[in-house]
N, C-alpha and C positions, 0 to 999 in steps of 0.2 A: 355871513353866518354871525351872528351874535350869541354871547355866552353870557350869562346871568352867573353872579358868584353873590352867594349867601355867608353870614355865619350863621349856625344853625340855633346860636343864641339868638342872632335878629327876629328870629321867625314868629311870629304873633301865634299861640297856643290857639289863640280864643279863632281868629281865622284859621285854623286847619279845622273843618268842618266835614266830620263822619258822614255826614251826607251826603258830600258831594259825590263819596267815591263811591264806585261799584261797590255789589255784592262780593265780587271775588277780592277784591282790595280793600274792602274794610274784615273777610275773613283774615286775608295776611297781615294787615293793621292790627286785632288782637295779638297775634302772633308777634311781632315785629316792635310796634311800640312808636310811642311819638314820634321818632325821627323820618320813619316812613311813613306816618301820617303825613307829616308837616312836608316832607319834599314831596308826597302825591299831590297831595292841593295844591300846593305853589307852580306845582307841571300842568295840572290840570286851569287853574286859576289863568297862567302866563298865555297859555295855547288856545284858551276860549276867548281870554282880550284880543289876540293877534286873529283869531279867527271868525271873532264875531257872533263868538257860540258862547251859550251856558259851558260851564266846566263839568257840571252833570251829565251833558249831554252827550260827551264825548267817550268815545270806545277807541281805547288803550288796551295793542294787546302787547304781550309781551314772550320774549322768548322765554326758551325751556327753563334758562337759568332767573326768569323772570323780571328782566331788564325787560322796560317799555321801551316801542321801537312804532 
């Protein structure tokens, strides 16, 4: 198992990219605000290198309380 640890200062603005994420997570992104921007792309960014995939491409669902899983 590997654990990725960020400060959320590190995190490059300009790569958290609204694009990347779904429709339903760029609605809770308004909602939420950069900091869920910035750790969706970085989840989505890390899972698509290790997988071999767009990060676009990827379907994230998340439980009720809205944690990706």
């Amino acid at each position: 198992m590997d654990y990725l640890c960020y400060k959320m200062s590190d995190l490059n603005t300009e790569a958290a990219d609204m694009n990347l994420l779904s429709p339903d997570e760029q609605r809770i992104a308004t909602q939420r605000g950069t900091p869920f921007i910035k750790t969706r792309v970085l989840l989505r960014q890390e899972l698509g290198r290790r997988l071999n995939c767009t990060p676009e491409s990827l379907i994230i669902h998340t439980s009720k309380h809205g944690k990706p899983y």
